[in-house]
SEFI-994821 format. One record per residue (C-alpha): residue number from 0; residue in three letters; chain; x, y, z. Coordinates in steps of 0.1 Angstrom, whole numbers, plus 2048, in hexadecimal, padded with zeros to 3 digits. Layout:
NUM	Ala	A	X	Y	Z
...
This chain:
0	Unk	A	3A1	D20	437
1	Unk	A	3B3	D41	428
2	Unk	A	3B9	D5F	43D
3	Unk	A	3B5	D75	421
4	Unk	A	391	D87	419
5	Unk	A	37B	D8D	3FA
6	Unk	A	362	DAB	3F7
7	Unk	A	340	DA2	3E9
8	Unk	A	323	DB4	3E3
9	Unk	A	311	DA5	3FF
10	Unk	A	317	D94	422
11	Unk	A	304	D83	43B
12	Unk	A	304	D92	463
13	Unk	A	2E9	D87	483
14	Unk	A	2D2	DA0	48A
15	Unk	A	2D7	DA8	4AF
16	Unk	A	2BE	DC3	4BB
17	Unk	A	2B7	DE8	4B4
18	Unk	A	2C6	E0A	4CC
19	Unk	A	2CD	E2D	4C1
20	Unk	A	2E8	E42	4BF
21	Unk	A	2F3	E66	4C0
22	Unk	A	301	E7A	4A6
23	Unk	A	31B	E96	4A8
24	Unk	A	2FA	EB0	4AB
25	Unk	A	2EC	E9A	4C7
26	Unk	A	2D2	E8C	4B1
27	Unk	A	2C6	E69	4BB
28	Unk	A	2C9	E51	49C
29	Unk	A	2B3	E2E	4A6
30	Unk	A	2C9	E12	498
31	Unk	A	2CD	DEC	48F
32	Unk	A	2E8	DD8	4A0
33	Unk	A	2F8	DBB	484
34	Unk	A	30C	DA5	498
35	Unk	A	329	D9D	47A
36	Unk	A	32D	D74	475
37	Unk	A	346	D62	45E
38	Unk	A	33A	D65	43D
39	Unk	A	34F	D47	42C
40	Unk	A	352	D3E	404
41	Unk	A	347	D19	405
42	Unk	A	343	D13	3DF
43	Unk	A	34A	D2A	3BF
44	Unk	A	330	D25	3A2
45	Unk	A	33E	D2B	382
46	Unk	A	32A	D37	360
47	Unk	A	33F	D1A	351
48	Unk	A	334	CFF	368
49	Unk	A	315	D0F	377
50	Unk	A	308	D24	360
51	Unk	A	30C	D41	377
52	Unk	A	328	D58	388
53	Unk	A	323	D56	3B0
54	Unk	A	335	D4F	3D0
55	Unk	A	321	D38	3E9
56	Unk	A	324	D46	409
57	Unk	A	323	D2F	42B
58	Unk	A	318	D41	44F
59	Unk	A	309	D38	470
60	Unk	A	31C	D20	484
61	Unk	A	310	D01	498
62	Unk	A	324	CE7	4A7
63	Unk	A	332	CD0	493
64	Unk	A	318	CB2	49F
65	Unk	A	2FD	CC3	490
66	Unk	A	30B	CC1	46C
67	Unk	A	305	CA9	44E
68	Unk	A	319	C93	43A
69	Unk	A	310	CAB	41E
70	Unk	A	316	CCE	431
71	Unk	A	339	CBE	440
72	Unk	A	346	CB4	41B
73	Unk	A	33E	CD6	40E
74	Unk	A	351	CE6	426
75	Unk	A	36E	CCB	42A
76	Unk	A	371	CD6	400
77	Unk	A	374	CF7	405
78	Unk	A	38B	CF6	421
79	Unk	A	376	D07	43B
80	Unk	A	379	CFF	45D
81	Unk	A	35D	D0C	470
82	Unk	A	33E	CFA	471
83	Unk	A	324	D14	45E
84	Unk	A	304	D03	457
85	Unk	A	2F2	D1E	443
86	Unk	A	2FA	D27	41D
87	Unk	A	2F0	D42	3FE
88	Unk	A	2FD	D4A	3E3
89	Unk	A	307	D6E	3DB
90	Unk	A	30B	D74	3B2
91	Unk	A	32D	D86	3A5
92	Unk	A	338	D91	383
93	Unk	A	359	D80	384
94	Unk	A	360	D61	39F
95	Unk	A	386	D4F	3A7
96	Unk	A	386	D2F	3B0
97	Unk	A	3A5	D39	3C8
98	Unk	A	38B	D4C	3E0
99	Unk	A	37D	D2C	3F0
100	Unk	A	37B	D2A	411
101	Unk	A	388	D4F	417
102	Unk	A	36F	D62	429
103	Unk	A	358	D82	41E
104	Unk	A	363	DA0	42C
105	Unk	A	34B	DBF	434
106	Unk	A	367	DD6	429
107	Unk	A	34F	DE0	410
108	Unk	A	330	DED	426
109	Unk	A	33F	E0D	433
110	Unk	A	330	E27	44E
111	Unk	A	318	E3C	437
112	Unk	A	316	E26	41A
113	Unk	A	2EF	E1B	411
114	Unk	A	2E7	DF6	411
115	Unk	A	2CA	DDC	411
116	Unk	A	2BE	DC4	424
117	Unk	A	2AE	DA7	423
118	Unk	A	29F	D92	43F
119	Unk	A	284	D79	446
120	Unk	A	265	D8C	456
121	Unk	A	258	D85	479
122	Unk	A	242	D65	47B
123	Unk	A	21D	D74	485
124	Unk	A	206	D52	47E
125	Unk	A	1E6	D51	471
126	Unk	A	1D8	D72	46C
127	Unk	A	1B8	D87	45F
128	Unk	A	1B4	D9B	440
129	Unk	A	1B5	DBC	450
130	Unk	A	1D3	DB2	463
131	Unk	A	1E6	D9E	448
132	Unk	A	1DC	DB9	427
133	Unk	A	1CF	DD7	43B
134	Unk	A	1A9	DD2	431
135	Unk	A	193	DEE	441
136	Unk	A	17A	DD4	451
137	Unk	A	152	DD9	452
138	Unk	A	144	DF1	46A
139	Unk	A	14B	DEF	48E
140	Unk	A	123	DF1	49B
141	Unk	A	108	DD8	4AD
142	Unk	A	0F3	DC4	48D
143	Unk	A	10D	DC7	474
144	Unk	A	11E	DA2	476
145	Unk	A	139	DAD	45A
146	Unk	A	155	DBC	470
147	Unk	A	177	DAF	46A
148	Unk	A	169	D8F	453
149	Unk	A	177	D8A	42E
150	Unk	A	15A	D94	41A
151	Unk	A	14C	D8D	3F9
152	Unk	A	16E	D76	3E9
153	Unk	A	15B	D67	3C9
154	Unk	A	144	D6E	3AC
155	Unk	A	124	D5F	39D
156	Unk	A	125	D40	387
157	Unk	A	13D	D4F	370
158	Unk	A	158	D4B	377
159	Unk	A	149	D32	395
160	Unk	A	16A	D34	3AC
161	Unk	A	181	D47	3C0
162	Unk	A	19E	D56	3A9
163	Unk	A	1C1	D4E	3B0
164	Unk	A	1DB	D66	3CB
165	Unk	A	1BA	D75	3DB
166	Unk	A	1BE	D86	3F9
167	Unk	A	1B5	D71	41A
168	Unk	A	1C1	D68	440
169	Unk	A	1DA	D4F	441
170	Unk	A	1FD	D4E	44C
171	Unk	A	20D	D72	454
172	Unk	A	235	D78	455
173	Unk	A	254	D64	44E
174	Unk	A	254	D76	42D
175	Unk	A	27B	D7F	41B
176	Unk	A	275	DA2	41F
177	Unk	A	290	DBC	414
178	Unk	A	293	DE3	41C
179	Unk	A	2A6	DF9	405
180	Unk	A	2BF	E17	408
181	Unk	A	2C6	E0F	42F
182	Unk	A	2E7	E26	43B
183	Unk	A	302	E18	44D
184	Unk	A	306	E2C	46D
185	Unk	A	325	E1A	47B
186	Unk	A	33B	DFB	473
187	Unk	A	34F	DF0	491
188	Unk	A	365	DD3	488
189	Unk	A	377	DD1	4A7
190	Unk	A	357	DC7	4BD
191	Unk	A	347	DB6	4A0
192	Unk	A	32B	DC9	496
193	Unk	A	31D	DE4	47D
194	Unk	A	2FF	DFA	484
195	Unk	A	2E2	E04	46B
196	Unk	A	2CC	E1E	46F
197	Unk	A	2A5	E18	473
198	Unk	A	29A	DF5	474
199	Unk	A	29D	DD3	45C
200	Unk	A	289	DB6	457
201	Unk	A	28D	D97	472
202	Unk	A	28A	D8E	494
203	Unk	A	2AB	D91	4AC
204	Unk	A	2C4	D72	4A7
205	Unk	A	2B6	D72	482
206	Unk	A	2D1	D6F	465
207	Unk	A	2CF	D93	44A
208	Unk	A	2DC	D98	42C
209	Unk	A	2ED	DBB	42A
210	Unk	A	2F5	DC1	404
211	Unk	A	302	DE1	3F0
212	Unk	A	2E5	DF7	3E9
213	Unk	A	2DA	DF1	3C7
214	Unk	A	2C9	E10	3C0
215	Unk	A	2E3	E27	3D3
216	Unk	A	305	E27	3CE
């Protein structure tokens, strides 16, 4: 594996927990910690070959007993040493073969820049209408019987059936969710983390992506 880096538009940190900070008027700023991972270039997809400019991107590390045949060729191809189970693909205008197996660096996100995020939603199970799509609910009283229920879902015998992406409980969370325009507070390379101000998707220990705002530059 290289030593040298490549900037992309994007990178891949752990999302470690939320704390605030002060600012130089004593202002309290609430903030995300991103715990920064190796962000490795495992493949390079080519427009010629793939129909597509990107850089596939490998992150997450396991011990070595818990990879595939597959997952162990692709990374014994690139050159990389370090046994990084998770991969995604980040596009560019312009790829070089030569950048496999260098890693990502987050050179790019500086303190004040915007960027967004992107992170799979907390998990909340099976949940109700009002809960799930913020439906007001039936009067609260004694006698009513319609409280937090559905309702009325269907129509007569025309058209005779429920129509398609109507709103209902059902599964809640574990959505890709991303939040735009979020400001870099603070990138500390030496400790290994960068701060963001407000809140992202995810739980704690959950991979983000952190990518270059794309409508703030």
């Amino acid at each position: 594996m290289s030593d040298a880096k490549i900037a992309l538009d994007a990178v891949f940190g752990v999302k470690a927990g939320m704390t605030r900070v002060f600012d130089e008027n004593g202002n309290h700023i609430p903030v995300t910690v991103v715990k920064i991972i190796p962000n490795l270039i495992t493949q390079v997809k080519t427009s010629d070959k793939d129909g597509y400019n990107a850089y596939q991107v490998g992150y997450g590390e396991k011990r070595e007993s818990l990879l595939n045949k597959p997952t162990k060729g692709i990374l014994a191809k690139a050159g990389v040493s370090k046994n990084v189970t998770n991969f995604s693909e980040i596009q560019a205008e312009a790829v070089d073969a030569s950048n496999l197996g260098k890693e990502v660096s987050v050179d790019t996100f500086a303190a004040g820049a915007y960027v967004d995020v992107t992170g799979e939603s907390k998990g909340k199970g099976f949940a109700g209408v009002q809960k799930r799509h913020n439906f007001r609910g039936g009067p609260a009283s004694h006698g009513s019987h319609f409280h937090r229920r559905v309702g009325s879902i269907g129509n007569r015998a025309t058209p005779g059936r429920v129509f398609k992406n109507k709103k209902m409980p059902g599964h809640m969370g574990t959505d890709n969710v991303t939040v735009q325009n979020i400001v870099v507070v603070e990138v500390n390379l030496a400790k290994g983390y960068l701060l963001l101000k407000g809140s992202v998707p995810g739980a704690k220990e959950g991979f983000i992506k952190i990518s270059k705002a794309l409508k703030k530059q």
